[in-house]
PASEBA-1860 file (N, C-alpha, C; in nm, 3 decimals):
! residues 83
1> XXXXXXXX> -0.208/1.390/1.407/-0.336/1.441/1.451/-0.364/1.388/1.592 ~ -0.362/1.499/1.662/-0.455/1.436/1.821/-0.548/1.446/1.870 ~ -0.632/1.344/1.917/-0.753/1.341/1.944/-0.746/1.346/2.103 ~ -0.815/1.425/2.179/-0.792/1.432/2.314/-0.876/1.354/2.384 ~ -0.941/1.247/2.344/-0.991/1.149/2.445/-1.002/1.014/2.368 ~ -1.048/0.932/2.452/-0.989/0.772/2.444/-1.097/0.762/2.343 ~ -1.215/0.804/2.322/-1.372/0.781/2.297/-1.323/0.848/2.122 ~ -1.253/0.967/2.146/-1.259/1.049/2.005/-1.190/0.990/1.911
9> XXXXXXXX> -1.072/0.922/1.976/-0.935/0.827/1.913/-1.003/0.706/1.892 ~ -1.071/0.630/1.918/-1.165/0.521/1.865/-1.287/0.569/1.742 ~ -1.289/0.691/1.733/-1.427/0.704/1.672/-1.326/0.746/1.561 ~ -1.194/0.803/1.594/-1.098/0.861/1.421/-1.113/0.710/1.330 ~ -1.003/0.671/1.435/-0.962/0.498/1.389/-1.060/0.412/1.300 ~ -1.188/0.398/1.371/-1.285/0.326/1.316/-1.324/0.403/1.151 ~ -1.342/0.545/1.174/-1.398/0.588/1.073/-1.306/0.629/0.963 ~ -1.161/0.610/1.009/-1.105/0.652/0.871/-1.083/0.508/0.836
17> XXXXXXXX> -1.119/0.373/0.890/-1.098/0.252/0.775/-1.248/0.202/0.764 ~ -1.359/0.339/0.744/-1.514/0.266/0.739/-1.536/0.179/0.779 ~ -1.536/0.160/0.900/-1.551/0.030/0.984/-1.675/0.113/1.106 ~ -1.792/0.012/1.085/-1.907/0.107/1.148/-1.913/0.001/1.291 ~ -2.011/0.084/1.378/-1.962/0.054/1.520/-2.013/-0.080/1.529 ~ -2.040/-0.111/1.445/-2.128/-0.300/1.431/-2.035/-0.381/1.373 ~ -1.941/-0.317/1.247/-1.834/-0.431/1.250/-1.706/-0.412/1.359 ~ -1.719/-0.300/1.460/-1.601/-0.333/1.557/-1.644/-0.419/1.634
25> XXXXXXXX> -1.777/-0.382/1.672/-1.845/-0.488/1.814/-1.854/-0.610/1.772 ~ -1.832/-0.660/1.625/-1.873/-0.800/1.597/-1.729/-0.866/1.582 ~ -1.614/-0.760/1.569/-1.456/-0.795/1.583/-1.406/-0.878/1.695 ~ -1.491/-0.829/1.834/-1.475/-0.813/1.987/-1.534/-0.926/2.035 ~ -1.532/-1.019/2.098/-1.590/-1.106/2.153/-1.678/-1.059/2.263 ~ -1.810/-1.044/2.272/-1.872/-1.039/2.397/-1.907/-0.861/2.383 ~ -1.881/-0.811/2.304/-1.897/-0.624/2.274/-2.037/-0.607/2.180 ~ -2.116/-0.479/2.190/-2.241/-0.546/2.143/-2.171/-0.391/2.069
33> XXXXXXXX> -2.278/-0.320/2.024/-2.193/-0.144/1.916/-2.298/-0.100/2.053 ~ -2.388/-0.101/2.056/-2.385/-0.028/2.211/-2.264/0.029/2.285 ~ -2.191/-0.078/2.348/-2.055/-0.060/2.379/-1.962/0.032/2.356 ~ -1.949/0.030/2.212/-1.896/0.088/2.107/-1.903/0.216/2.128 ~ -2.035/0.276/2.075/-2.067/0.376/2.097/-2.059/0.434/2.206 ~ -2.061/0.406/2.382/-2.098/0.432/2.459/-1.897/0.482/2.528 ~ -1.837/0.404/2.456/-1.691/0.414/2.410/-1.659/0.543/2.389 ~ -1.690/0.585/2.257/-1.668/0.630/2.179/-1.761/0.783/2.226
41> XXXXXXXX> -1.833/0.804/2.292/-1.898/0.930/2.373/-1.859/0.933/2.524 ~ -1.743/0.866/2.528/-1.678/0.859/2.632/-1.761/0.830/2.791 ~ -1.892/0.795/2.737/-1.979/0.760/2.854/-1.893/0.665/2.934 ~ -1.847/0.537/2.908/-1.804/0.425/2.962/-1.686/0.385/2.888 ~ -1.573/0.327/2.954/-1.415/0.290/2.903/-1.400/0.109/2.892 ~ -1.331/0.100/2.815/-1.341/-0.038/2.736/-1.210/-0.092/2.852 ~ -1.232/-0.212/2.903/-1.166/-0.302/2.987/-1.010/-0.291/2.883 ~ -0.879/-0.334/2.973/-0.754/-0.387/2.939/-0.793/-0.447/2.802
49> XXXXXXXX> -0.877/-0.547/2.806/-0.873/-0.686/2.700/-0.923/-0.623/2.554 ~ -1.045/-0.546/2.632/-1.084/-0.462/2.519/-1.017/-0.367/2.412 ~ -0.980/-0.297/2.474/-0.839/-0.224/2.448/-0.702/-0.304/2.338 ~ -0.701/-0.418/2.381/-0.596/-0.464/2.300/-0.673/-0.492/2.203 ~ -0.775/-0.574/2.197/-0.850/-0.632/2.063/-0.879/-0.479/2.004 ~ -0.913/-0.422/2.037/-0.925/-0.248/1.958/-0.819/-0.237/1.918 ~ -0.711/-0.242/1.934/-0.613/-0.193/1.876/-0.542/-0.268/1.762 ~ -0.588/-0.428/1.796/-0.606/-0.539/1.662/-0.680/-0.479/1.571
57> XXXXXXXX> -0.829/-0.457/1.578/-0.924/-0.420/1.528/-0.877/-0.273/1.444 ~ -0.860/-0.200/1.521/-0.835/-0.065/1.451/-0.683/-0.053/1.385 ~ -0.597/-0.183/1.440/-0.520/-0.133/1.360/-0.420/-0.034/1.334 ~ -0.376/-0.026/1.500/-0.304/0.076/1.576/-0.254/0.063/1.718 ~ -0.168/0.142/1.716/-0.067/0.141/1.888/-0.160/0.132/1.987 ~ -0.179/-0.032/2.077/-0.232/0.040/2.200/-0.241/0.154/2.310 ~ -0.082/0.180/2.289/-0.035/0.349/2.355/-0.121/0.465/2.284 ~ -0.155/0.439/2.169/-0.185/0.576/2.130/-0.347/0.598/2.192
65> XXXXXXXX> -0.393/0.490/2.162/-0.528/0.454/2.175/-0.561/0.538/2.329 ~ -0.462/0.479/2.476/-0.497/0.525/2.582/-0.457/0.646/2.624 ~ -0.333/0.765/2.533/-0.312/0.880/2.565/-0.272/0.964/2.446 ~ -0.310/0.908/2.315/-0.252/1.020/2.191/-0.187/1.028/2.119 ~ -0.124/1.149/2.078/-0.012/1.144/1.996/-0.046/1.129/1.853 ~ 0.064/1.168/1.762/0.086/1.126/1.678/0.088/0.984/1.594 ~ 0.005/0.973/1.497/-0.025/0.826/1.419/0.101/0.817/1.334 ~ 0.187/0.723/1.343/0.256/0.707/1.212/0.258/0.601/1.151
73> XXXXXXXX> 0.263/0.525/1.014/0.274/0.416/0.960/0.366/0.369/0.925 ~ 0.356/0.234/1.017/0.520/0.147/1.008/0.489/0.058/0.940 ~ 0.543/0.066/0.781/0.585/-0.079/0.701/0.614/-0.232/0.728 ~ 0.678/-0.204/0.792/0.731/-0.343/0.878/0.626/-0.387/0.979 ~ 0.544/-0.313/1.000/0.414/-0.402/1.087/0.298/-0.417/0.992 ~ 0.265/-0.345/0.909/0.173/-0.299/0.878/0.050/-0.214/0.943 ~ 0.106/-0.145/1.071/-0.023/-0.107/1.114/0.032/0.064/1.214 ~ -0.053/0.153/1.232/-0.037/0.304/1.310/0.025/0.229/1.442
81> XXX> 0.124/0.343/1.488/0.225/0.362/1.590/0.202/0.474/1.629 ~ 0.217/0.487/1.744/0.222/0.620/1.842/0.383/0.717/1.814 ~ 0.373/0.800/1.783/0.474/0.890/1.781/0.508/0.979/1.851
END
């Protein structure tokens, strides 16, 4: 499944492991769900650092996060890969 922006691919992620924009921002050091949200409507883009802890957080390929693609699940990590 591809989501065509950085904002839409954060809002899949979060919501297919019910994770509401208050427990990502409270994941994040220094991220309020303001943030989050503001993310996620593609108003404003989450720093490098941010980005990686999102991808801790969500639980997925930093690559996919910044341009797409295909999600796949790798056993051996436990966590979505860019395909």
């Amino acid at each position: 499944m591809k989501s065509e922006t950085i904002g839409k691919r954060i809002r899949q992620r979060r919501t297919e492991l019910k994770l509401t924009q208050k427990d990502v921002a409270n994941a994040i050091k220094g991220v309020s769900h303001v943030a989050i949200s503001q993310w996620e409507s593609d108003t404003t883009k989450p720093n490098s650092e941010n980005l990686v802890d999102l991808s801790t957080v969500l639980e997925c390929d930093l690559l996919w996060l910044l341009r797409g693609g295909r999600l796949v699940f790798k056993r051996n990590t436990g966590k979505y890969w860019r395909e």
